[in-house]
C-alpha positions in Angstrom: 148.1 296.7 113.4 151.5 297.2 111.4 153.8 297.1 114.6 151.4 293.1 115.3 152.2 292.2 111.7 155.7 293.0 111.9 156.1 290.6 115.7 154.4 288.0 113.4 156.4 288.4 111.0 159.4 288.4 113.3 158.1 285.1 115.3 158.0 283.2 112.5 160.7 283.9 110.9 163.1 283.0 114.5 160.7 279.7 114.7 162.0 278.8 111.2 165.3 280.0 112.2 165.3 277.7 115.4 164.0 274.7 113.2 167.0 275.1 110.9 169.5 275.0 113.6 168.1 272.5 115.4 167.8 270.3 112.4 171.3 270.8 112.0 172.7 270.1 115.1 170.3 267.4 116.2 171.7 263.9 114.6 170.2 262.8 110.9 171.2 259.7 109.1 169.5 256.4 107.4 169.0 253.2 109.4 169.6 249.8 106.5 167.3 246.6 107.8 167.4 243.2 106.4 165.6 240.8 107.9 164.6 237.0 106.0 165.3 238.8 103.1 163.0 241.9 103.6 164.9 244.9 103.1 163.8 248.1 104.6 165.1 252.0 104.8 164.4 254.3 107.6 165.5 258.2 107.7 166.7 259.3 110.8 165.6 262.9 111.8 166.5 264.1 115.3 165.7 260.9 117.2 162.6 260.1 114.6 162.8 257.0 112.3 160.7 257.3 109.4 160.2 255.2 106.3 162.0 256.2 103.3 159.3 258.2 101.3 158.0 255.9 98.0 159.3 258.7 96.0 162.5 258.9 96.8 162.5 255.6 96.3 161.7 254.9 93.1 164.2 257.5 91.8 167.0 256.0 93.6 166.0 252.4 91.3 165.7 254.9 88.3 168.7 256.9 88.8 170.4 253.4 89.3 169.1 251.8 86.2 170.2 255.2 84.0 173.3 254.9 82.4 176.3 256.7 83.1 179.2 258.4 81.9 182.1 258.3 82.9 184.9 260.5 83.0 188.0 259.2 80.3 191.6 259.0 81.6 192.7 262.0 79.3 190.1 264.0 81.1 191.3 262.8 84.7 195.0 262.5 83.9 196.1 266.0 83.7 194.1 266.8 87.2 196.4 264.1 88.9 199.7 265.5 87.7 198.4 268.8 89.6 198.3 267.2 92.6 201.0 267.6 95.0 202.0 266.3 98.7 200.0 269.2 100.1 197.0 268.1 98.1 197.3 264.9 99.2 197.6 265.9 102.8 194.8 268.0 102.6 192.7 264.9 101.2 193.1 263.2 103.9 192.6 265.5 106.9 189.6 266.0 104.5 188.8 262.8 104.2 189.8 261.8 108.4 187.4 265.0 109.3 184.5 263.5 107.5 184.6 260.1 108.7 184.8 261.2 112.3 181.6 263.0 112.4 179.9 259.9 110.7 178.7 257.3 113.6 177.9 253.8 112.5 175.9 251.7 114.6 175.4 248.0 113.9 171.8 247.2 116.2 172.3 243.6 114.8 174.0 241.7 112.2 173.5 238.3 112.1 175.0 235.8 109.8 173.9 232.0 108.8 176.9 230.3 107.8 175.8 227.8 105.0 177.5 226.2 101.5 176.9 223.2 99.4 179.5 220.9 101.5 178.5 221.0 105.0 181.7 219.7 106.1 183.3 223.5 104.3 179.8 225.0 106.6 181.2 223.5 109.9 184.5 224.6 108.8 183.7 228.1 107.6 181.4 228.2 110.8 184.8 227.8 112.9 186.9 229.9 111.3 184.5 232.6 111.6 183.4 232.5 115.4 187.8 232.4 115.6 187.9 235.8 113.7 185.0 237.0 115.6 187.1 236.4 118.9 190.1 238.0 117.7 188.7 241.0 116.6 186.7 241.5 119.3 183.6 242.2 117.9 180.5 243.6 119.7 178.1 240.9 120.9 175.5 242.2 118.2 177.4 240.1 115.4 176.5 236.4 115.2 177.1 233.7 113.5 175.0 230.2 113.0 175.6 227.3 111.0 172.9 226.5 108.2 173.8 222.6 106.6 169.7 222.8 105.3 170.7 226.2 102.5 173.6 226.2 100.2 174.2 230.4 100.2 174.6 232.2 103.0 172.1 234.0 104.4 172.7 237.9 106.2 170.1 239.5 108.6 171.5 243.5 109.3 170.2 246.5 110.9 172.7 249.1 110.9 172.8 253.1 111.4 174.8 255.5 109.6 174.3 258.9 111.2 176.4 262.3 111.3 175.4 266.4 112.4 174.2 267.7 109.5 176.3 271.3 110.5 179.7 268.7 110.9 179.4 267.5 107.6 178.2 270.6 105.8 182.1 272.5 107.7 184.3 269.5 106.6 182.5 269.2 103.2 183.5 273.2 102.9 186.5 272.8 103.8 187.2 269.9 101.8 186.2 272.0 98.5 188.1 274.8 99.6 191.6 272.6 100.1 191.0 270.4 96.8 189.3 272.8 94.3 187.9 276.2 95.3 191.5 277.7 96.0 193.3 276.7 92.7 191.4 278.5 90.0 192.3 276.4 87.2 191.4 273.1 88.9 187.9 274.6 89.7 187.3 275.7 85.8 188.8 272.3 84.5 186.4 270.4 86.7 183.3 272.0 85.7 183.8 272.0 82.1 183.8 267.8 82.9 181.0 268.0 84.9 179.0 270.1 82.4 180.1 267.6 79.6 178.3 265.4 81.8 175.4 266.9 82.6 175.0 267.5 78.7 175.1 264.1 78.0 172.8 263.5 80.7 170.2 265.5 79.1 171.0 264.2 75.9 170.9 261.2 76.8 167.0 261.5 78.0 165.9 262.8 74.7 
């Protein structure tokens, strides 16, 4: 009986193990949709798209609508006269190692073209399809001339996805280069963000 517990036991624990992994290796991101002025979120989770849970939601609106503090220069100045040519080398292999494991996909962006003159639209129109050419754009970006609207009008679906295990290396490494290996940096910085946090919670009383 004990030596059937403990294979249980072990099972599940490696099935959980294999989940984690998998979960960080598979692709995960958040897909952005506007479409006649509809907006829409979708998580992305190994393949999956699913709708951004109500929840989640509405703290995002509430955490938008708090206010916020924010840091003063005397608080930010003395951290910038720390920082050298290494630290600003190291920000941006940081900076150059996040990016690249972050993968933007634009399904469909689709732009009317429109202003209160429609001689400015046609122009506008023009000078857009021109930039569109010169940049060489995918075929997924479009433009179309409105002379019935005065505001433009933008219909998007784009992906922003990234491995979860990519991000959480170069976000390591990132704290280890900026922060975690100069003591002093690392205390200074959490006293501001526990001032912070402090008048966070004050804040909410």
């Amino acid at each position: 009986m004990g030596s059937h517990l403990a294979l249980l036991i072990l099972a599940v624990a490696a099935t959980v193990l294999l989940l984690i992994i998998t979960l960080l290796v598979l692709p995960a991101g958040i897909e952005f949709e506007q479409e006649s002025g509809r907006k829409r979120r979708r998580l992305i989770l190994g393949g999956l798209r699913l709708p951004v849970p109500k929840l989640l939601a509405r703290r995002s609106k509430e955490r938008k609508r708090r206010p916020r503090k924010r840091w003063s220069w005397s608080e930010v100045e003395p951290l910038l006269h720390e920082l050298s040519e290494d630290d600003l080398r190291s920000a941006w292999k940081s900076t150059r190692g996040l990016f690249s494991c972050v993968r933007i996909r634009i399904h469909r962006l689709a732009v009317n073209v429109a202003t209160p003159n429609p001689a400015l639209t046609g122009f506008a129109y023009g000078m857009a399809w021109a930039s569109l050419g010169s940049m060489g754009m995918p075929r997924q970006v479009t433009f179309e001339p409105d002379f019935t609207h005065t505001r433009p009008q933008t219909d998007y679906r784009v992906e922003l996805s990234a491995r979860p295990a990519l991000v959480i290396v170069h976000g390591v490494l990132a704290l280890w280069r900026l922060i975690l290996r100069k003591p002093n940096r690392s205390k200074r910085l959490w006293r501001m963000t526990g001032r912070r946090s402090d008048h966070g919670r004050d804040g909410g009383r």
